[in-house]
C-alpha positions as CSV (number, residue, x, y, z in Angstrom):
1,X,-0.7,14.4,15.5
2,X,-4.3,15.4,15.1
3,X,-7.6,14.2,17.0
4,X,-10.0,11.8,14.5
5,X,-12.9,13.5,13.9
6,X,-16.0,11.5,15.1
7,X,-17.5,10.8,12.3
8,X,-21.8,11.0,12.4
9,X,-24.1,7.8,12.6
10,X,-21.2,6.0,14.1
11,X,-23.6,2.9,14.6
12,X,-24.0,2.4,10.9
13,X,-22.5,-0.5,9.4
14,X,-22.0,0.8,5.9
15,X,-18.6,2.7,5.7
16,X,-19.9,4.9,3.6
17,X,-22.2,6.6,6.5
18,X,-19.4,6.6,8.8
19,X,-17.2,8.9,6.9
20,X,-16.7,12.2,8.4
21,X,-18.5,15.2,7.4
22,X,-14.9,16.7,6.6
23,X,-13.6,14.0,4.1
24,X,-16.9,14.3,2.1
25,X,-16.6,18.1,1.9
26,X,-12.8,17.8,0.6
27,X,-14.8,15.0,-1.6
28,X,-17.1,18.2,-2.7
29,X,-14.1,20.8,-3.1
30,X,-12.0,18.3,-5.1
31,X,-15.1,18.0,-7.1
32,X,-15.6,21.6,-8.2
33,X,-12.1,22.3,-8.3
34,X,-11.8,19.3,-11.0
35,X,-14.6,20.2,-13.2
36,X,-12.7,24.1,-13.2
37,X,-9.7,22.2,-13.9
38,X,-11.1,19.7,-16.7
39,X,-13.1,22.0,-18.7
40,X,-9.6,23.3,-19.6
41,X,-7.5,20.3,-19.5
42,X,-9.8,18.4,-21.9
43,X,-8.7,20.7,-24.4
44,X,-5.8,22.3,-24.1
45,X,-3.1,19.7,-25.5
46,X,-5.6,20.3,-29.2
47,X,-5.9,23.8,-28.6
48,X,-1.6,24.0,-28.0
49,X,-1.2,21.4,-31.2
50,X,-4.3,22.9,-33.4
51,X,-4.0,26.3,-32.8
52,X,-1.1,27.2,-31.8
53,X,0.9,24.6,-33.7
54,X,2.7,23.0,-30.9
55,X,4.6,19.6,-31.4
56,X,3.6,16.6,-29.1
57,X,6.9,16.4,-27.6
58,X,6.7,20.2,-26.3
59,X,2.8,18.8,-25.0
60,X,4.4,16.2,-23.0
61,X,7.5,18.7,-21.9
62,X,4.8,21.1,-20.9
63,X,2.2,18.6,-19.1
64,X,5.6,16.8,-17.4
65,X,7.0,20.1,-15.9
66,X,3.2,20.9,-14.8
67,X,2.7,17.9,-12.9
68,X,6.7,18.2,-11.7
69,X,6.2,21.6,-10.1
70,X,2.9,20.5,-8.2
71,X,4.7,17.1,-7.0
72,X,7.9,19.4,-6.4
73,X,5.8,21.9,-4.8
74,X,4.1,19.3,-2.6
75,X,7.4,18.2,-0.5
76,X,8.0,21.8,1.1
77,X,3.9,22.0,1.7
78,X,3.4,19.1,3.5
79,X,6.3,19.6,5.3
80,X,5.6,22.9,6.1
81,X,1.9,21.3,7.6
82,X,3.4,19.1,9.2
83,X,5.9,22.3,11.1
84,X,3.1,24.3,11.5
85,X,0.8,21.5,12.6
86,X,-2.2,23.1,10.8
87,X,-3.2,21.5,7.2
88,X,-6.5,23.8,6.3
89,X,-4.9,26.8,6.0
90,X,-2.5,25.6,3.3
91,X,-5.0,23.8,1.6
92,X,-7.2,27.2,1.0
93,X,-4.2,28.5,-0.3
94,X,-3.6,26.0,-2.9
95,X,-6.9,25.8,-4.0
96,X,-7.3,29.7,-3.9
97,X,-4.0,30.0,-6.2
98,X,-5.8,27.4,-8.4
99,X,-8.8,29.6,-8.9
100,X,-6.9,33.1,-9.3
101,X,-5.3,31.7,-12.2
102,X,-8.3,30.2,-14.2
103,X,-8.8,33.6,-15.9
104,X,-5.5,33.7,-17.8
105,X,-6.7,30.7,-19.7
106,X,-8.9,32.5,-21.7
107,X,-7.0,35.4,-21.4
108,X,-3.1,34.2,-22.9
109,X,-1.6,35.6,-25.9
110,X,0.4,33.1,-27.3
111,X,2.0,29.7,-25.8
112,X,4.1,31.0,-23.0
113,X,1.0,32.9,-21.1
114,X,-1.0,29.0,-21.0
115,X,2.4,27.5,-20.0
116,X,2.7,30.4,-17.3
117,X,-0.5,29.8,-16.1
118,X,-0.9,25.7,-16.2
119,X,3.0,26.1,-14.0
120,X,1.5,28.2,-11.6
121,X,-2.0,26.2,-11.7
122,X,-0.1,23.2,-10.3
123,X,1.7,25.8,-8.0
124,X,-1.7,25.7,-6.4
125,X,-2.3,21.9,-6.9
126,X,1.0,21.1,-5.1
127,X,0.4,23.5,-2.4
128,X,-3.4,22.1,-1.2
129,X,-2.1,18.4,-2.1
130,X,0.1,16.9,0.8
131,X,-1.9,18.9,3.6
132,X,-5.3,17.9,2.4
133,X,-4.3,14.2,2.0
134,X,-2.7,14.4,5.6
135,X,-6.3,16.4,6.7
136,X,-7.8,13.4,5.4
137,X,-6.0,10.8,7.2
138,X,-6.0,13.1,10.8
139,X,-10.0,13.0,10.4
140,X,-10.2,9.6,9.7
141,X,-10.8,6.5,12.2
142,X,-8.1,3.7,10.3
143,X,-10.3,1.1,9.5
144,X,-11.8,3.3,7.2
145,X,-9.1,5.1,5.5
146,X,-9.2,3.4,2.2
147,X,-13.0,4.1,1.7
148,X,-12.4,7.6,3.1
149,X,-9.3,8.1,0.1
150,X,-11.9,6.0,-2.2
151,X,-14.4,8.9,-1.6
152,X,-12.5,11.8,-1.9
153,X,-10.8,10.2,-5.3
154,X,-14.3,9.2,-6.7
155,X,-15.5,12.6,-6.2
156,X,-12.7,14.7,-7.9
157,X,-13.1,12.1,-10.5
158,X,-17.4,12.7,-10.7
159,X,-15.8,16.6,-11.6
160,X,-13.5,15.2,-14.2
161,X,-16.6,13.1,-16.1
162,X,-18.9,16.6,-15.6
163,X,-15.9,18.9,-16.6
164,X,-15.2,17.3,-19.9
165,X,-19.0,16.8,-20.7
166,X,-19.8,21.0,-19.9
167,X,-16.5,21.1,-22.4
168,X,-18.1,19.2,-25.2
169,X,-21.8,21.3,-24.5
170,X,-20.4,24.9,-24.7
171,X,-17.9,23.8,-27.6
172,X,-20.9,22.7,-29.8
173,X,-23.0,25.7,-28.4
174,X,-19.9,28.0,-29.3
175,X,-19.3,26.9,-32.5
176,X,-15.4,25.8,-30.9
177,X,-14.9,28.9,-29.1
178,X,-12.1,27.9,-26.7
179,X,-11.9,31.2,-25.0
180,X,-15.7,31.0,-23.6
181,X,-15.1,27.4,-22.2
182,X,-11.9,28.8,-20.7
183,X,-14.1,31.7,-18.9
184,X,-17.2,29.4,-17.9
185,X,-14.3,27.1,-16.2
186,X,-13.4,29.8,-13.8
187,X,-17.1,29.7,-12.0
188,X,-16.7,25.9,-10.4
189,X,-13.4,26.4,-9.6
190,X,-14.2,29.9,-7.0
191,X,-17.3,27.7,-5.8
192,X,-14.8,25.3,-4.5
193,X,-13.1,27.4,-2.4
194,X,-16.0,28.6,-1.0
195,X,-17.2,25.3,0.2
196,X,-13.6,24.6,1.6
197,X,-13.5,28.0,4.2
198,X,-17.0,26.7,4.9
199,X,-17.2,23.6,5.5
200,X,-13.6,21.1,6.8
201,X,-13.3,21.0,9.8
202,X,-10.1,20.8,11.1
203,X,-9.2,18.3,14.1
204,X,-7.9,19.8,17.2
205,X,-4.1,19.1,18.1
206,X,-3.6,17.5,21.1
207,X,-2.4,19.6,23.7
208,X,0.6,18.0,25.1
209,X,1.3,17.1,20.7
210,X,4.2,19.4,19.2
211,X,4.7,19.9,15.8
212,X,8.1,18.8,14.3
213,X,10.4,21.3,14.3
214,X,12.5,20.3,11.4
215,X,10.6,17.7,9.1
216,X,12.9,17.4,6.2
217,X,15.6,16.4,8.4
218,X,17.6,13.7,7.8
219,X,16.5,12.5,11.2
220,X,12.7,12.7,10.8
221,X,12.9,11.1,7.1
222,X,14.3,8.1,8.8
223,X,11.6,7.6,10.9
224,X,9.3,7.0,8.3
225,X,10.5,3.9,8.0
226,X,12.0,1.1,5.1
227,X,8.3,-0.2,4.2
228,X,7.4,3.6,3.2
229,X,10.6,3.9,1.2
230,X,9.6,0.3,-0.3
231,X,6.3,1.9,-1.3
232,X,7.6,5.0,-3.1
233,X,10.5,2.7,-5.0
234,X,7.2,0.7,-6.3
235,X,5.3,3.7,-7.1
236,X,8.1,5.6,-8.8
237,X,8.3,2.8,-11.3
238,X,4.4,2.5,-11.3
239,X,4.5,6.2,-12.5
240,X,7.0,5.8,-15.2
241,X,4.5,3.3,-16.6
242,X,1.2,6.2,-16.6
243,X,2.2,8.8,-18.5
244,X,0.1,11.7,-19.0
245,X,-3.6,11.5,-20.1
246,X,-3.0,14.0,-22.7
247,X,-1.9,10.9,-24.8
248,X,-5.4,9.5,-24.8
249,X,-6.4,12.5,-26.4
250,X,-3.7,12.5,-28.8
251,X,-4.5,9.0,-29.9
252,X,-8.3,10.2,-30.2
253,X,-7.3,12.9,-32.2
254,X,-5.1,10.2,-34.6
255,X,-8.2,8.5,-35.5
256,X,-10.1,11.6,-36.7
257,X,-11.9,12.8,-33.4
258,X,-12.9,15.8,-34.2
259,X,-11.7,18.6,-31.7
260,X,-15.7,19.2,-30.3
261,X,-15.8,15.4,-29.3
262,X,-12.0,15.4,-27.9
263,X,-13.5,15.9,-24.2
264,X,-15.6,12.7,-24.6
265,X,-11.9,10.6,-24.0
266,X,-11.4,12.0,-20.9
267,X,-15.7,11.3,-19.9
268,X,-14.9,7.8,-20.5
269,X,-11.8,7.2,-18.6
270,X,-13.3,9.6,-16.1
271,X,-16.5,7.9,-15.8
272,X,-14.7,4.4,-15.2
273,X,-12.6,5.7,-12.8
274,X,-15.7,7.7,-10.7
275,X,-17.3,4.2,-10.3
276,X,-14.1,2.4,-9.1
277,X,-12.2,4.5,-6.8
278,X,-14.7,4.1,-3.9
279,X,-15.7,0.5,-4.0
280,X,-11.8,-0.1,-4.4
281,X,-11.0,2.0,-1.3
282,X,-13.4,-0.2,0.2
283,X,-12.9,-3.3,-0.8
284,X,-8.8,-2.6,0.3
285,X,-9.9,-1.8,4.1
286,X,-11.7,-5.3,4.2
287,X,-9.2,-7.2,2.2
288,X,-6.0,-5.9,2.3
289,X,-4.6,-3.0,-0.2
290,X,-1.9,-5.0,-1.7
291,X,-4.3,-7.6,-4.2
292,X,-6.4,-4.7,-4.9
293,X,-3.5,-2.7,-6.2
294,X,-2.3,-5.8,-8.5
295,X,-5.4,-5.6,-10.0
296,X,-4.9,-1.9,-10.7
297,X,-1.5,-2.6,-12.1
298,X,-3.2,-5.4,-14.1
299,X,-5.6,-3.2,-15.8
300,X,-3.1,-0.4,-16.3
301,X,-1.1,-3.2,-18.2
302,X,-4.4,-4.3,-20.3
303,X,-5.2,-0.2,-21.2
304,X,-2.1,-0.3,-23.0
305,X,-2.3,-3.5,-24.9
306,X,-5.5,-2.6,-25.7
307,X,-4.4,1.6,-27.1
308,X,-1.4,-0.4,-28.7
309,X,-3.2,-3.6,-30.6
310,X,-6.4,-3.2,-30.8
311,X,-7.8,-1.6,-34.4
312,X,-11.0,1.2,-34.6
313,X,-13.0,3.4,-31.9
314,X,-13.9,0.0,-29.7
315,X,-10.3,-0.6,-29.3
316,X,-9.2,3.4,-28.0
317,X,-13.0,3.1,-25.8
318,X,-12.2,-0.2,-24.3
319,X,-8.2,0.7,-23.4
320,X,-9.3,4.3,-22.3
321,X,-12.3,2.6,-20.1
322,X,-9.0,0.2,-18.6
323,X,-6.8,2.9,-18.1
324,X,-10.1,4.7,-15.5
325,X,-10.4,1.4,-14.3
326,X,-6.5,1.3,-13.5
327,X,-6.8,4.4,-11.7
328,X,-9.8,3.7,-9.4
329,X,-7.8,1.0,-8.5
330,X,-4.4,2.4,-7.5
331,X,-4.7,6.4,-6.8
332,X,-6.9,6.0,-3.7
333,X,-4.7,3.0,-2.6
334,X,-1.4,4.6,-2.4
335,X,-2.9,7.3,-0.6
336,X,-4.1,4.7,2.2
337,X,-0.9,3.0,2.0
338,X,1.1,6.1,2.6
339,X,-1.5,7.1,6.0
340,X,-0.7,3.1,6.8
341,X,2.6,3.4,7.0
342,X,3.9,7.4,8.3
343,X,3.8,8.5,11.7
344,X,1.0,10.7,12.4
345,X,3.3,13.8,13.0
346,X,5.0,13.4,9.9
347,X,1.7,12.5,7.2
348,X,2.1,15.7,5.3
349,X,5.6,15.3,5.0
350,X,5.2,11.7,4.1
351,X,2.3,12.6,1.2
352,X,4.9,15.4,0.2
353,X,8.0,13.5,-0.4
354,X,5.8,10.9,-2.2
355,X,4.6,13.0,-4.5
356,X,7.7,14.9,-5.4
357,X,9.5,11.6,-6.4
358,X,6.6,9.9,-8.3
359,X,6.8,13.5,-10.1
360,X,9.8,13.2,-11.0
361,X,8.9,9.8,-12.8
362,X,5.6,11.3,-14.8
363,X,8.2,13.8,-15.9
364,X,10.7,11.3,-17.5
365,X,7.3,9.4,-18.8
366,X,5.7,12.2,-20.2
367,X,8.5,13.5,-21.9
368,X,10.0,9.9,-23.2
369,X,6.3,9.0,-23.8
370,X,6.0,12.0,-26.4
371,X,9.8,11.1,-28.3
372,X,8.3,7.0,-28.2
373,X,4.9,8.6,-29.9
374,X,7.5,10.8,-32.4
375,X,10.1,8.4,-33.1
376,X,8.3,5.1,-33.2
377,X,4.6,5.9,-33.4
378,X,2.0,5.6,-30.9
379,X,2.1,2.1,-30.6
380,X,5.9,1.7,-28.7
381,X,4.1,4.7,-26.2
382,X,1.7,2.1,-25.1
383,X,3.8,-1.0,-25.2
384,X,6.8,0.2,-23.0
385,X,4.0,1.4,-21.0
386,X,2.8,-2.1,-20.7
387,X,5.7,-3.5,-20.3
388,X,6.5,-1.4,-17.1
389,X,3.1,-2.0,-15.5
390,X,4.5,-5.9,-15.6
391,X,7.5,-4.9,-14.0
392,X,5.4,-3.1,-11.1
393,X,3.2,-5.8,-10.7
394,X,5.8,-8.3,-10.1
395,X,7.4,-5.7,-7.4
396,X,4.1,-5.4,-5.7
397,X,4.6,-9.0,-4.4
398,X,7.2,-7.5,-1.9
399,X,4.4,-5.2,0.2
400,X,2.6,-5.9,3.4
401,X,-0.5,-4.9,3.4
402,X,-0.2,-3.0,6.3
403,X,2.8,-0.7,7.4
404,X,3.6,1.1,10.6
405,X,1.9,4.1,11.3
406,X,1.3,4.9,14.6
């Protein structure tokens, strides 16, 4: 659909030079956007359970809608990219909806303002998502798509290590004000939106290219093809097996973590997941995507064990280190294998329909993951978690490594 964009020092060998100046400044937006986003996420589920004396069943009702909406929300944007054959414009929409609402977290009343503003929050999220992750793939030559997904993924995630840490600094500074975090949360977040009308690029259209008219046909879904529809089956279970982070936190706050140190869970897993998601993207254009997401699936099964059976604070740091690991290995990859396999004129809606189904799944997790946690304690959370990462990995057998875009 789009032109690639040349990307600079095209002679170097190392992939890493020869990703386009646009990919590294979604890198950078993604970045700020996720420090904005983390400074509040780190703390929310305690502040909704400590403060405000909300049960961990409504937190995982809340955090599954929220991610629901975005992924629901995602479907009609990258369709709607795909229609109007532009991506950036969306995308500064989405991330300019994400910033507008930063100020009601400080701001809210009572329970339904922060679940007002987290549901429109991921309003934005779902709105930038598809488009940006189609902009990605139009700037990008093929052979580099996994290190260019890698990239972007390893810098949102460097802003969910740094957004936690300023979380933990102003908390002990603040004596646990949650309201000043809250407001100093909002300054990242407008700085990303700045660097997104200023620096991507988008690719020209080439002129005898039209946009598809209707892409949420029935017609144009077919296109897309049985190994695409393969792909989202797998992913839809993958999803039912990573529920929502804010259990990490809860198991943390189980073990006497006191509510300054909560954000350190989400540094580690952060951190883990910074390092991996490049060097995984990588490592998946050179040898194939399918072993490196088995590995993935293999650590997302070993987090689980590990936050199920293993005792003290070196079992919850060595199972929250897995589960980063887990997704350095897997987000960036099904990102490459959905630009592998849709037709160029149909990414965004491909990246859309993708996520609206996977959000389905983290729904249904989230919200059986927090009656598991009630009912039968933390530990059958973890182990049906397990067990469904086995099942995934056993499905993954079925892929090709490479699908049929063209």
């Amino acid at each position: 659909m789009h032109t690639v964009e040349k990307p600079e020092h095209s002679k170097t060998t190392t992939a890493l030079a020869r990703i386009p100046r646009s990919v590294w400044a979604l890198g950078f937006v993604s970045m700020f956007m996720d420090i904005s986003s983390e400074m509040v996420h780190a703390l929310l589920p305690l502040y909704m359970v400590t403060v405000l004396g909300t049960s961990v069943v409504a937190v995982g009702v809340i955090e599954g809608i929220a991610e629901a909406t975005a992924s629901i929300t995602k479907v009609f944007s990258g369709a709607l990219s795909d229609r109007l054959g532009k991506r950036k414009l969306l995308t500064v929409l989405g991330y300019g909806l994400g910033a507008l609402t930063k100020p009601v977290f400080p701001m809210a009343s009572g329970l339904e303002w922060l679940i007002g503003a987290r549901f429109v929050d991921r309003v934005g999220k779902g709105i930038r998502g598809a488009p940006r992750d189609a902009l990605v793939a139009d700037v990008t030559p093929t052979e580099l798509r996994g290190a260019a997904f890698g990239l972007r993924q390893a810098l949102d995630t460097v802003g969910a290590f740094l957004g936690p840490l300023l979380a933990i600094a102003l908390m002990w500074l603040t004596a646990s004000h949650f309201q000043t975090v809250f407001w100093v949360a909002v300054i990242p977040a407008c700085i990303a939106v700045g660097v997104l009308v200023a620096f991507v690029r988008e690719p020209e259209t080439p002129a005898q290219t039209r946009p598809v008219r209707w892409p949420l046909a029935s017609g144009e879904l077919s296109r897309l093809g049985p190994p695409y529809w393969r792909l989202v089956g797998l992913a839809m279970v993958f999803t039912l097996a990573r529920f929502s982070e804010a259990f990490l936190l809860l198991r943390a706050q189980d073990m006497g973590l006191a509510p300054l140190w909560a954000p350190a869970v989400m540094v580690l897993m952060a951190l883990a997941y910074a390092l991996s998601a490049y060097p995984a993207g990588a490592l998946s254009d050179r040898v194939g995507r399918r072993g490196v997401l088995m590995a993935g699936l293999g650590l997302l099964a070993v987090a689980d064990l590990l936050l199920a059976l293993c005792p003290g604070w070196a079992g919850l740091g060595l199972g929250v280190m897995a589960w980063g690991l887990h997704l350095g290995f897997t987000q960036g990859i099904f990102a490459a294998l959905i630009a592998d396999r849709a037709p160029a004129d149909l990414r965004g809606t491909a990246f859309g329909v993708f996520n609206l189904l996977t959000g389905v799944a983290l729904l249904v997790a989230s919200v059986v993951a927090g009656l598991l946690w009630d009912g039968a304690g933390f530990q059958a959370t973890f182990l049906v978690g397990a067990g469904l990462a086995g099942i995934t990995l056993a499905g993954v057998t079925w892929l090709s490594d490479r699908g049929c875009a063209h």
